[in-house]
C-alpha positions, -999 to 999 in steps of 0.1 A, spaced: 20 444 -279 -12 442 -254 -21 406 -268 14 394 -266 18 407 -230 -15 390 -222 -6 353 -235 23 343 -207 2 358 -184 -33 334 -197 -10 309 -191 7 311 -162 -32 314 -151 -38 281 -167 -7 264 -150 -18 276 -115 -53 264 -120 -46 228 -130 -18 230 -100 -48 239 -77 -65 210 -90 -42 184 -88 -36 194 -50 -70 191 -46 -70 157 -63 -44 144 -44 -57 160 -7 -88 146 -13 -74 109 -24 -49 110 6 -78 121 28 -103 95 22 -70 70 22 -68 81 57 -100 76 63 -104 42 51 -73 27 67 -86 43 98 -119 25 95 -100 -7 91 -80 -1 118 -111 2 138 -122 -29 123 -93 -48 134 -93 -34 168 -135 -47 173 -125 -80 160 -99 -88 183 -105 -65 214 -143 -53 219 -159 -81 206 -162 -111 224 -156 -147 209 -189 -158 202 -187 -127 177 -155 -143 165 -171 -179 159 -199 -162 138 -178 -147 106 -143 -151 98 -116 -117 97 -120 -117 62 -156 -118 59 -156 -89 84 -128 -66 69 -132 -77 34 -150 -47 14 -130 -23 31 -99 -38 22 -106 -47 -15 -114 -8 -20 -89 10 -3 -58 -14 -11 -68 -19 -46 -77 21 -51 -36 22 -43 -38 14 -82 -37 50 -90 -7 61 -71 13 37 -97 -11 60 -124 -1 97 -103 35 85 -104 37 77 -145 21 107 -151 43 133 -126 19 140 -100 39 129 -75 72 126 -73 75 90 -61 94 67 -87 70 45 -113 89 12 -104 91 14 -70 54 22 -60 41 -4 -88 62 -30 -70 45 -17 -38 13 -17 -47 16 -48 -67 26 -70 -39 -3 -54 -17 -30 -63 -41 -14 -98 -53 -15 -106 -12 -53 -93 -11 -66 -106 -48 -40 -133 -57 -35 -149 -24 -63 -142 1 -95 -135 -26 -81 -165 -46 -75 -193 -17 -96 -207 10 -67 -213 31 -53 -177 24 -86 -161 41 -78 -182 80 -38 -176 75 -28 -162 108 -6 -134 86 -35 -118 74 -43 -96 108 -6 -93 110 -2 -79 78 -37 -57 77 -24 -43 117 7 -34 99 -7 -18 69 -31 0 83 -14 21 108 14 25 81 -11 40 51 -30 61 79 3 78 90 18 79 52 -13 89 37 -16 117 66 17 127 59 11 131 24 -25 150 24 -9 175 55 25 180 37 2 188 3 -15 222 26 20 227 40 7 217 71 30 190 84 34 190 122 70 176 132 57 146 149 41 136 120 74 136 103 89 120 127 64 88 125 63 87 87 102 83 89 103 62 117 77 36 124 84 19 91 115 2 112 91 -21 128 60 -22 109 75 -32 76 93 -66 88 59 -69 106 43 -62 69 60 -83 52 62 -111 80 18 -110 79 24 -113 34 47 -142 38 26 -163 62 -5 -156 39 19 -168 7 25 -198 26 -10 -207 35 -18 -197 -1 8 -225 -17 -3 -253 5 -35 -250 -8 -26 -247 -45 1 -272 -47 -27 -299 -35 -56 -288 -57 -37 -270 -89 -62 -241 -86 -61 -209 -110 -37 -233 -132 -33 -242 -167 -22 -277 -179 -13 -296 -209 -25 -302 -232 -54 -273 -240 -60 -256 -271 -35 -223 -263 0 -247 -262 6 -237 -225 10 -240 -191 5 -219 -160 13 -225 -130 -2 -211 -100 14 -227 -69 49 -217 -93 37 -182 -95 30 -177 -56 66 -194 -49 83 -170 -75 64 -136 -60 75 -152 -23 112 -154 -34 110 -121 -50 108 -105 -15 145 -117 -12 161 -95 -32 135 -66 -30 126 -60 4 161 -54 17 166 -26 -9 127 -8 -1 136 -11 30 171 0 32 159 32 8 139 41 36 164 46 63 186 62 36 150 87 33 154 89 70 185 100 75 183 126 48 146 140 67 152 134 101 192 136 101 196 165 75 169 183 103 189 179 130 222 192 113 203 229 100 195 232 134 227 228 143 244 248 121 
């Protein structure tokens, strides 16, 4: 009787140990997150404000920002990872579309083009993503030790109004300095005849992604004022009541 009594209770030990860990995980991914973003932030602010424009004539955004940004947008990888497996709650397709079109703007567009690295989108969209992923990834690590203050809330639910048209405004503008580029020297393409039987087309590829934003932006963004009501909105109503 002892030895059965014991097993549920081994492992509902178990359970609440790799729970502990997986918190800790995911605080400590969000945290550093934070931290990078911030650190580009900073970046972007010393480019443009403290530093003068003989600093400016000497290295290019890109060059300046460029290892921060391959790390900490590419490590967004694993949220697509943490949402396939049920760490998180956030839905598979949504966050690989996400993170997808982040890291084809940073590897497929600016790593990949010459003309993508000087596009006047790319502090746009880094401005926009990095005060976005320093209050989402604060959001998430504070809401992970219950620790969420209500202003915090109130900017992961609300800022995205602006800063995702501005987002996606800095990713167009770097798609379109991306295509000119590939349309006159067929880079990263594949043409017939070669010994697979087949064609790629790069300057296709970056149109196809471009138009994509059509149909899927509206919706991502739309979702989030739905998210916003139901947060900020449902709030409102308890309080109420």
């Amino acid at each position: 009787m002892s030895a059965k009594a014991n097993k549920p209770a081994t492992s509902s030990a178990k359970s609440k140990d790799v729970g502990a860990l997986t918190k800790m995980y995911l605080f400590a991914y969000n945290a550093i997150q934070v931290g990078g973003w911030s650190y580009i932030l900073y970046q972007l602010v010393n480019y443009y404000v403290l530093q003068g424009p003989e600093f400016r004539a000497q290295i290019t955004l890109w060059d300046y920002t460029r290892l921060a940004v391959i790390i900490f947008q590419n490590a967004a990888f694993v949220e697509i990872l943490n949402a396939v497996f049920g760490l998180v709650k956030s839905n598979p397709v949504v966050t690989t579309f996400q993170v997808f079109s982040r890291m084809m703007v940073v590897v497929g567009v600016v790593m990949a083009t010459p003309t993508g690295k000087v596009s006047p989108g790319l502090p746009i969209a880094l401005f926009a993503w990095a005060v976005t992923e320093i209050i989402r990834y604060g959001f998430y690590a504070l809401n992970i030790i219950k620790v969420v203050p209500q202003f915090v809330v109130f900017l992961r639910y609300t800022t995205f109004i602006a800063l995702y048209p501005i987002g996606v405004t800095g990713e167009l503008l770097c798609f379109w300095w991306a295509q000119r580029y590939a349309r006159e020297h067929s880079v990263w393409s594949v043409e017939m005849p070669n010994k697979w039987n087949a064609t790629f087309s790069y300057y296709a590829l970056l149109w196809i992604v471009m138009l994509g934003y059509i149909p899927i932006f509206p919706q991502l963004y739309l979702h989030m004022f739905t998210l916003r009501r139901k947060i900020l909105g449902g709030g409102s109503k308890k309080k109420t009541n």
